[in-house]
C-alpha positions, 0 to 999 in steps of 0.5 A, spaced: 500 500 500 502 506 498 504 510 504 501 517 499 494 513 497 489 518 500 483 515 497 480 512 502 480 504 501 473 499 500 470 494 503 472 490 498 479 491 499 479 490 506 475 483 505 481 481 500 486 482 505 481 478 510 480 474 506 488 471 503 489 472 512 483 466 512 485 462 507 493 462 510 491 460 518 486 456 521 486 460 526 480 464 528 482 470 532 477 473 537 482 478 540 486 483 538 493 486 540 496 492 537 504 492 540 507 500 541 514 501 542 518 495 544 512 491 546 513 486 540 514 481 546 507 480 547 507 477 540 511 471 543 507 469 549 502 467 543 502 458 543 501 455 536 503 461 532 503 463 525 507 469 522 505 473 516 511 479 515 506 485 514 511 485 506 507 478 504 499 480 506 496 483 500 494 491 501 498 491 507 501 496 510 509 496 512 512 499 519 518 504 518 520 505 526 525 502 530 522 497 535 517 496 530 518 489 527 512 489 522 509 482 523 502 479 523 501 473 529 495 469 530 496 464 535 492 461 542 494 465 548 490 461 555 485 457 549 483 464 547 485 465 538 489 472 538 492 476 532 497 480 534 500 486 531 508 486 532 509 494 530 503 499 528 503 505 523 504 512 524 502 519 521 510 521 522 511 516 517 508 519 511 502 515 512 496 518 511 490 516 516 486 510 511 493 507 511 494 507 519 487 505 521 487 499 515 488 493 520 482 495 524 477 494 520 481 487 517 481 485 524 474 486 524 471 482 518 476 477 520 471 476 526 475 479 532 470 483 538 475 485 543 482 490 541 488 491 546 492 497 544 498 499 548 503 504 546 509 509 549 507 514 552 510 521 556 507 523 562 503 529 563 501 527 571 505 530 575 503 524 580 507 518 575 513 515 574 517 512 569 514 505 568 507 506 571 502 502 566 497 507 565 489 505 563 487 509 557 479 512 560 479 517 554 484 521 550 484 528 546 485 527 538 489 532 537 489 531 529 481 530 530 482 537 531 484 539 525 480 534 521 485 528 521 480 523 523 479 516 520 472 516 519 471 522 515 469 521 507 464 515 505 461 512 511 459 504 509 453 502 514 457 495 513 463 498 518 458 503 523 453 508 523 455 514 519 455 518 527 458 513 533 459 516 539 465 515 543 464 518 550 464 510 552 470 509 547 473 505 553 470 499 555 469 501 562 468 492 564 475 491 560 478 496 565 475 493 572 477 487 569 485 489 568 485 492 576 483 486 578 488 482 574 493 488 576 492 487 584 493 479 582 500 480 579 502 485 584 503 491 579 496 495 581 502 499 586 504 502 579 498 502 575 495 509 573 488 511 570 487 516 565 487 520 558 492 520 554 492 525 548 495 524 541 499 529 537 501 526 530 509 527 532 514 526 531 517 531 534 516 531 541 512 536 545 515 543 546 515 546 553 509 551 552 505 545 548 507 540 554 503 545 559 497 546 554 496 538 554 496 538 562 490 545 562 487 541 557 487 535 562 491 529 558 495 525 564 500 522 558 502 524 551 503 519 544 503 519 537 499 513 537 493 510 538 487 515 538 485 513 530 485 504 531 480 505 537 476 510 533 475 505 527 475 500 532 470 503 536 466 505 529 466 497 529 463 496 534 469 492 537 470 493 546 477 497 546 482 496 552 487 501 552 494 501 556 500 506 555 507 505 558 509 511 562 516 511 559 519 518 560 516 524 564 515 530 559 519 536 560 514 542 564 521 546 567 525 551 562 530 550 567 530 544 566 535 540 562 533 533 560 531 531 554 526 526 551 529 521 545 526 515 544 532 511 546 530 512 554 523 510 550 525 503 548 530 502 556 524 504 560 520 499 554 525 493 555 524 494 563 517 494 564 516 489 558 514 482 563 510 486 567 506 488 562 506 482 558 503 479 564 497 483 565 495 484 559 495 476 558 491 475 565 487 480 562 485 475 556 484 468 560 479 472 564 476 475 557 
């Protein structure tokens, strides 16, 4: 697929990657997982796997960032059939917003219910710390603002209403369902809840945009996210949310330090069991 394509894509183009994707696999995935930065892993906790190079499904997007992988895996996970995406797409990598929200919709006519998304996130609560686990409640669609938002253009009724609501874009039962897997494993002590804000990046935040985003009440920041859950959700699909605090944004103009996404990717590598393991406890309880 074309990173520049601004069409928007047909019903029929994404049955014909569904389609090709049932005919390779005997597995019939009910759950979704979309892996952010360094949490390709989660892939691996997967039994029975069948890997498809996302360069090898017909109309398949490629992913260009580092962390990202780029692989589609199907397998059980505790008995339940998961696919799970081993690196997503990006605005920052000339995609447009059809381009990045494509696999949702795959998912979808592939038969799965229930989408886990987890990101990289920047802290904007003062009160959280690096390696927090943050319970995505709400976001701020930053891009939405400015008409970048997956489900403009022609609606097809088969996908959703022309108008969804997304007060409820969270699943409220899914995130009760991670505290009490989080109290289970002992990880509750770090575990946050609140709305994460997307900007397109990639550039990280200035200072001044960085106490904006605090007024307007976002707890951490991304790049990610925001525009799967919307075509999710457009779906009909529950949405779980989960955004790895891996640096705190800087808010000081004393202050000399500096987000990169190499602390990204340490913070990510750090955390990475203990995320895998709830979202894991999370599905057997699905």
């Amino acid at each position: 697929m074309e990173a520049t394509s601004s069409r928007s894509c047909s019903y029929e183009e994404y049955k014909e990657t569904a389609d090709w994707l049932l005919n390779h696999t005997k597995h019939r995935p009910k759950v979704a997982i979309i892996c952010g930065s360094g949490l390709g892993g989660l892939a691996d906790l997967l039994e029975n796997k069948t890997v498809f190079p996302y360069k090898d499904i017909p109309r398949f997007p490629t992913s260009t960032v580092p962390g990202h992988e780029g692989s589609l895996v199907f397998g059980k996970l505790h008995g339940h059939e998961c696919v799970c995406m081993k690196g997503r797409f990006h605005f920052y990598e000339g995609y447009n917003i059809n381009t990045v929200t494509y696999p949702v919709r795959v998912f979808f006519l592939l038969g799965v219910e229930t989408l886990i998304v987890t990101n990289a996130a920047g802290g904007l609560n003062g009160s959280y710390n690096v390696g927090d686990i943050m319970l995505i409640k709400d976001h701020i669609n930053m891009p939405g603002f400015a008409g970048q938002n997956p489900l403009c253009g022609h609606n097809d009724e088969r996908f959703g209403v022309r108008f969804p609501c997304m007060s409820d874009a969270y699943d409220r039962g899914l995130r009760e369902l991670a505290k009490g897997s989080a109290k289970e494993q002992g990880c509750d002590q770090f575990l946050q809840e609140g709305v994460y804000c997307m900007l397109a990046g990639p550039s990280y935040e200035t200072i001044a945009e960085c106490r904006l985003l605090k007024t307007l009440g976002a707890d951490a920041v991304g790049m990610s996210t925001v525009p799967e859950v919307l075509v999710a959700r457009h779906c009909g699909l529950r949405v779980l949310g989960l955004s790895l605090i891996t640096n705190k944004v800087v808010t000081d103009y004393d202050s000399g330090e500096k987000a990169n996404h190499e602390e990204v990717l340490r913070t990510t590598e750090l955390r990475t069991q203990d995320l895998q393991k709830l979202v894991s406890n999370i599905i057997t309880k699905l």
